[in-house]
N, C-alpha and C positions, 0 to 999 in steps of 0.2 A: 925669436919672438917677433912676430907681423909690429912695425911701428905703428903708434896710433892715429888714430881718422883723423881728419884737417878738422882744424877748431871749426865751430859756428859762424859765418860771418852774414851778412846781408842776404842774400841769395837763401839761404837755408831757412827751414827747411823747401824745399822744391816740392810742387806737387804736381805728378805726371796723371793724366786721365786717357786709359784704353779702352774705348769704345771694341767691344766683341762682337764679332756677326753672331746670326743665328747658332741658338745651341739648345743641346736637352738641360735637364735638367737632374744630375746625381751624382753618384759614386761608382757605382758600380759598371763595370762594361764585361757582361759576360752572356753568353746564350741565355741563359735563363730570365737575367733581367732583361734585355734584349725584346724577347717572347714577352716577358710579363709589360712591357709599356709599348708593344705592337709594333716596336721596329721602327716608326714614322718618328718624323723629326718636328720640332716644336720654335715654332716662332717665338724666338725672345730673341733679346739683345741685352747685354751686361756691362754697365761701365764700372772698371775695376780703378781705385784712385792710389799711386803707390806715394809714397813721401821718403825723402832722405834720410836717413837718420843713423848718422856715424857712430860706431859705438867703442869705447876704447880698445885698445890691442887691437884692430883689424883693419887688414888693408884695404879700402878703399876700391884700390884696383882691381880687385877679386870682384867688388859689388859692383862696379858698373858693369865686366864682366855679365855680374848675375841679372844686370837689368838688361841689356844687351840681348841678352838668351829670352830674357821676359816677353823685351818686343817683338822678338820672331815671333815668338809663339803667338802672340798676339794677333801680329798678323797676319800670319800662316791661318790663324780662324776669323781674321775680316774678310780673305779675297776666299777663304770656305774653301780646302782645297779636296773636301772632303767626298766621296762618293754619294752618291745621293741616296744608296737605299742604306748608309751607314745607318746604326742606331743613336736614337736620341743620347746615348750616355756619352760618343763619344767625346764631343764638344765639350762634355764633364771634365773631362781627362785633361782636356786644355788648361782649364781653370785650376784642375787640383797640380798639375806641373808647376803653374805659374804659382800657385801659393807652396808647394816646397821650396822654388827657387827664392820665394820670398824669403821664405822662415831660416835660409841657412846662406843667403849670397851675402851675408856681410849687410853694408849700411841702406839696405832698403828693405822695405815692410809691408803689406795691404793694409793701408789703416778704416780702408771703408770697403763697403762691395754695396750693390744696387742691380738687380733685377728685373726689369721692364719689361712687359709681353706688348708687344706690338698691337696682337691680338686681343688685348683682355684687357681691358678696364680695372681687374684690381692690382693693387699693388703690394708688393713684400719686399722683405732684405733677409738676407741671410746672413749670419754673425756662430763664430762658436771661438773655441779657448785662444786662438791665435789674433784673433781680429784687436784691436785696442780699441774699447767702448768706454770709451773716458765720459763719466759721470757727469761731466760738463755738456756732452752733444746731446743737447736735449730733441728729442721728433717736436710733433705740432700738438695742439691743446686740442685735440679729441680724444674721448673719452673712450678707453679698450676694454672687455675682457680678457680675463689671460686664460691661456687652457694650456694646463702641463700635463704633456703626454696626447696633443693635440692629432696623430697624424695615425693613431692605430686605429681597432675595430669600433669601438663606441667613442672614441676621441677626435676620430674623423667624421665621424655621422653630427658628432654634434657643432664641431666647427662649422661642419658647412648649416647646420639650422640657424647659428647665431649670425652666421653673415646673409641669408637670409632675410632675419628677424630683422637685418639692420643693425646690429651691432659690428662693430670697429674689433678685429680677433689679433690679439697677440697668442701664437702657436709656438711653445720650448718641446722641443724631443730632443732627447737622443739617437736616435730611430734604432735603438736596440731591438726591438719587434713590429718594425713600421719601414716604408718604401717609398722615394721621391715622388713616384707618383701619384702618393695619396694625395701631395701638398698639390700637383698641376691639376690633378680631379677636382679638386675642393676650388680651385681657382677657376676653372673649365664650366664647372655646376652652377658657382655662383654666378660669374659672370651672365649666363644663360638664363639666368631666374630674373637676373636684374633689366639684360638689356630689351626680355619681351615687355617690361614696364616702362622700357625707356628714362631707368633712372640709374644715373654710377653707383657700382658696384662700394661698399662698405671696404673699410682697410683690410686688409691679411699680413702680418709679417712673423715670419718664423725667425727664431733664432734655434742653432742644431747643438743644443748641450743640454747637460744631463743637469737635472732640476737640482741634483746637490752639487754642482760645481759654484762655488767662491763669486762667479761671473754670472749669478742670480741676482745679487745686491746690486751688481752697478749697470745690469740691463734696467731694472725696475725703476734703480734714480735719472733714467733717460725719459722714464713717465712720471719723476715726481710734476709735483704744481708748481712751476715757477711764478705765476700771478699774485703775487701779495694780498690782494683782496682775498682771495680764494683760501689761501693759507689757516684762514683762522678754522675751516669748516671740513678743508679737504689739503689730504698731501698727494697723491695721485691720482695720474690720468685714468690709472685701472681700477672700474668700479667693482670689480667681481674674479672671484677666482674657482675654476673649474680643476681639480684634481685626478688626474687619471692616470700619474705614473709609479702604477706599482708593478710587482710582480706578481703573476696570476695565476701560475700551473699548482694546486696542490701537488702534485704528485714530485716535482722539482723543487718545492718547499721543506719535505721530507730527506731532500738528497744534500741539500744548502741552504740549511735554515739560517747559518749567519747572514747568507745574502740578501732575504726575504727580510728579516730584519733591521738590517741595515739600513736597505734601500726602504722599504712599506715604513719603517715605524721612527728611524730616526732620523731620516732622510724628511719625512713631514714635521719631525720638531722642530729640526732646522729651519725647514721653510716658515712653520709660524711665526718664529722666533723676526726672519728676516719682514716678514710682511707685516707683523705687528709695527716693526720701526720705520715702514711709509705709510702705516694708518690704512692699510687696505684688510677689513674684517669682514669681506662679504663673502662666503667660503662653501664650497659647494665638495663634497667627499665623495666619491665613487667608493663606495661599497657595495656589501655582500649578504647575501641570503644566508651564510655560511654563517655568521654572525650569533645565529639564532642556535646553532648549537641542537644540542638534544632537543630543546622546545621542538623541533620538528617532528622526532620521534614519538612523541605523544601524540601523533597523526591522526589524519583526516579529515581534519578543517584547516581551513586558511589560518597563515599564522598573522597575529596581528603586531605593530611597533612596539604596544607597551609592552609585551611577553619579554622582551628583551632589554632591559634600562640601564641609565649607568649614573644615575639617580634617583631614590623616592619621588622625585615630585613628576617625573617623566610615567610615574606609573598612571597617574589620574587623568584617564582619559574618559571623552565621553563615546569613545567609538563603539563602546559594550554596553552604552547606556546604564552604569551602574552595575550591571549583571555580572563583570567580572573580577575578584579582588587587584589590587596594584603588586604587581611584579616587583620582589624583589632585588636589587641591583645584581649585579653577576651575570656569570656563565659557566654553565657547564657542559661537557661533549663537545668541546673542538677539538678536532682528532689532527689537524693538520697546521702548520707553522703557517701557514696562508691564513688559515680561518681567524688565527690567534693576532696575526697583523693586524688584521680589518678589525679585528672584534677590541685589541688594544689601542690602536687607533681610534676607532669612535670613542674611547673612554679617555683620552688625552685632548679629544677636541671638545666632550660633554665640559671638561676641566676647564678647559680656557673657559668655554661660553661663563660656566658658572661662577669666574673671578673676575671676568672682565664681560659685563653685558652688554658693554656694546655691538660685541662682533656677533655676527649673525651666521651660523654655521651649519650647514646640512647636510645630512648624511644620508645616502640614496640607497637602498638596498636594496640591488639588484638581483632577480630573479633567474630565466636564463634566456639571455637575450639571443637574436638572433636575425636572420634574414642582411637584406641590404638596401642601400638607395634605389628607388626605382630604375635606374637606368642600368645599374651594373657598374657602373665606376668607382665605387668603394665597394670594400666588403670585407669579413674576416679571412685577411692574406696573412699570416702573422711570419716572421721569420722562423722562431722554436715550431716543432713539430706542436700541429695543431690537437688538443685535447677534447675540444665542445665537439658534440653531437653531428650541427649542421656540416662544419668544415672537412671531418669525418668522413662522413656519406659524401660527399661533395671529392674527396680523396679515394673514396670505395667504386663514385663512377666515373671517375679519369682513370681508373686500373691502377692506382700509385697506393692503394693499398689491398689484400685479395678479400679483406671482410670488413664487418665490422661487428665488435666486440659488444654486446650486449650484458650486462652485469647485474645478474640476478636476473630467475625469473620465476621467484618465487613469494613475490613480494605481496599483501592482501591487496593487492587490484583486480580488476576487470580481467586482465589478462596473464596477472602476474611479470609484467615489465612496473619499473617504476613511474610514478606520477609525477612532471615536474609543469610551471609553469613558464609557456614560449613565450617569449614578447618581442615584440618586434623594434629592431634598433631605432628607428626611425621614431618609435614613439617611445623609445626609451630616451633620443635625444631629445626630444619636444619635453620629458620631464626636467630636463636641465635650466633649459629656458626659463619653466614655470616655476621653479624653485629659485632660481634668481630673480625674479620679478618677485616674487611675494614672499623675501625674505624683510624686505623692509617694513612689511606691515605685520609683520610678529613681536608681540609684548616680549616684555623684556626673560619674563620667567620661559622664554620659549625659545631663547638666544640659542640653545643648540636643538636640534629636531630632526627627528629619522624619519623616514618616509620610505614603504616598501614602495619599488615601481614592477609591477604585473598587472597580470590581465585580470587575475583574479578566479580565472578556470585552469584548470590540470588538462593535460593529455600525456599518454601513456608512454613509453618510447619505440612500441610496438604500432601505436595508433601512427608516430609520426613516421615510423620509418616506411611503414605504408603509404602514408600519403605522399612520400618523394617519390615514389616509385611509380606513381601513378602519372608526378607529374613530371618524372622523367622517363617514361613508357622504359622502365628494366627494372628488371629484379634487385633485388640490392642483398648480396650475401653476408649470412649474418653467423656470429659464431657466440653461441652461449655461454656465459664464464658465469662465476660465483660473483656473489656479493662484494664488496668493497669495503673496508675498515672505514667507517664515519660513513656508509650510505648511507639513506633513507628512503624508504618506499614512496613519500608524498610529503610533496614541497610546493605549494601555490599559496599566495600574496594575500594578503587582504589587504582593496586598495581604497576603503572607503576615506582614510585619513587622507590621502592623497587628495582624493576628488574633490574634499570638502574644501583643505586648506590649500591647497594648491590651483585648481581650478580644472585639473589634469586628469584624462580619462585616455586609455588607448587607442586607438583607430583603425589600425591595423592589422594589428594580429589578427588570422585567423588562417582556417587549414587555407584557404585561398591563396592569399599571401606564400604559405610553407612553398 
């Protein structure tokens, strides 16, 4: 047995600061990522802060040792001894070495890490299960939203709307189905919006852990209020919280529905459970059209919020002007353990709102969104083999897949393809925003409130597959299948409840855009 570390004396704990040259920014270093972040290399610089800290039975000797090997490596990546057309990730490599040798050399640890882009104005940190985020290291007293599941297809669109908007973003993923370089695009974008106004870019910091790790509670007590004044009105820096880590494939729902459950339905009790104890009740739900169940199959008009309630009093709306009786609470027709998440979900957060009115909870139900930021730097990359429509065709003309699979076409449309409604992400994140702004001016009897976001018109899937084709001058081969268990012929929004109480109308969508 190794004899134990030298006690504590004056000197301890020691804190060393390794200033990194330029590096990318990830995990991964393979051709494909490589190709996916363009090869080019990324101005930043990273000071990594390591501390002492002997722990019993271990030798000592070993860890200095492991800090020894630290420093190479360190600066083996300050004098950069790297090729020049190497990829951004390899620089990663660096850093993820140097946090193995942390995690296993005996008495030294990364108790912090910091990320600077030389070039960019905004700034982030990176944190996940290994890092020590002692509840005591509080940030500064600006006020954040939080977005979980910040770095995927509508999770990235809308981060970068709120930094934007001018909001301060704290970003938690996992990146189970998301890629480093969402988070430098979102930094890349921002900054570009900010510096043609000539004004600093708003905060960004991510931390890379999965929203149900333990290491949620003591990220969040780093934005509790330490101001004592403040205390009697507010416990946290985080005014708002954006929800978008679930799982989404129906069809992967069906294969492991404990995981969809798990992760969708009890994975969010937890989090309420945790946010309820720093007083943060401003709650924004990424939901689903899927929600609505059969109500869709009574087809051919837009479906409206009350059709679907998970309370009597959500039936009494005035968006039918009396003309249509209030919806029964329920559901019926979800065919898929996805649908059943989102649709038990809204019914656990309808529950909070209505024991506790203070929180103010929104539930967004999403249509089928699609498209990208204007420039191409985000978009739906997802890691699982992609399911939606756009990404599809988008796979059908790279040749990575030889068709694409049309289901049903036998449906009462126009053309016999089914009807659904396209919205465009970009105005699907601008609903985020506007849901969070005008949660604070809803009565109390309105604490929790669903809101479809669509355009409010259908197109066909024959209408759109046409219009890619046009706007990518090729054919797009198609292969005819049957119908689908839970399809539906016609699925479009009615978003007058949106427009009214939200202030929020689409902008984008349209075949243009496609």
């Amino acid at each position: 047995m190794d004899p134990p570390g030298p006690a504590l004396g004056p000197d301890w704990p020691i804190l060393i600061e390794v200033q990194l040259g330029p590096r990318g920014y990830g995990r991964q270093h393979t051709k494909e990522n490589s190709a996916r972040h363009g090869g080019g290399s990324i101005s930043t610089s990273t000071t990594v802060r390591l501390q002492a800290l002997p722990r019993a039975n271990e030798n000592c000797v070993g860890s200095v040792a492991g800090v020894v090997s630290v420093l190479l490596v360190a600066l083996a990546s300050m004098f950069d001894f790297t090729p020049s057309d190497a990829p951004p990730h390899h620089h990663a490599s660096v850093i993820d070495s140097m946090n193995v040798l942390l995690d296993h050399g005996g008495c030294w640890r990364r108790v912090s890490s910091s990320v600077s882009s030389r070039s960019s104005i905004c700034e982030h940190d990176l944190d996940d299960d290994s890092v020590d985020l002692s509840a005591s290291q509080t940030l500064d007293t600006r006020d954040y939203i939080l977005v979980i599941g910040g770095l995927g297809f509508i999770g990235s669109h809308t981060t970068l709307e709120l930094l934007k908007g001018g909001y301060n973003v704290v970003v938690v993923d996992n990146m189970s189905n998301s890629y480093d370089s969402a988070f430098i695009n979102i930094q890349r974008l921002a900054k570009k919006h900010w510096a043609s106004k000539g004004v600093a870019c708003p905060r960004l910091r991510l931390h890379k852990i999965d929203y149900r790790s333990h290491m949620m509670r003591t990220i969040l007590g780093r934005y509790a209020v330490q101001d004592a004044t403040l205390s009697s009105t507010r416990l946290s820096h985080i005014t708002g919280v954006i929800h978008f880590a679930a799982y989404k494939s129906v069809e992967e729902s069906t294969q492991k529905p404990l995981d969809y459950y798990q992760n969708n339905l009890a994975g969010l009790i937890d989090l309420l459970v945790v946010l309820g104890d720093f007083g943060i009740q401003n709650f924004v739900f990424s939901s689903s059209a899927t929600v609505y169940g059969s109500v869709l199959s009574k087809g051919g008009k837009p479906v409206r919020e009350e059709q679907l309630v998970h309370h009597e009093a959500e039936g009494v709306s005035q968006d039918t002007d009396g003309q249509a009786p209030p919806a029964v609470p329920g559901a019926t027709g979800l065919t898929s353990p996805y649908g059943r998440t989102k649709y038990f979900s809204e019914a656990v957060l309808a529950d909070v709102a209505l024991a506790d009115p203070t929180w103010r909870i929104t539930a967004l139900r999403y249509f089928n969104p699609v498209g990208c930021e204007p420039s191409g730097r985000l978009g739906e990359d997802p890691r699982q083999k992609p399911t939606n429509l756009f990404p599809v065709v988008s796979q059908v003309l790279k040749g990575d897949r030889p068709s694409l699979d049309i289901f049903g076409t036998d449906w009462d449309t126009c053309d016999g393809t089914a009807v659904r409604d396209y919205i465009h992400v970009v105005d699907l994140a601008r609903g985020h925003l506007a849901a969070l702004a005008a949660a604070g001016s809803r009565p109390a009897e309105h604490a929790f409130r669903a809101y479809n976001l669509g355009t409010g018109e259908g197109s066909t899937v024959a209408q759109v597959v046409s219009c890619m084709e046009k706007a990518a001058s090729r054919s797009i081969p198609v292969r005819q299948t049957g119908r689908r268990t839970g399809d539906v012929g016609f699925c479009v929004a009615a978003t007058e409840r949106a427009e009214r109480e939200l202030g929020w109308k689409t902008q984008l969508s349209s075949y243009s855009v496609m």
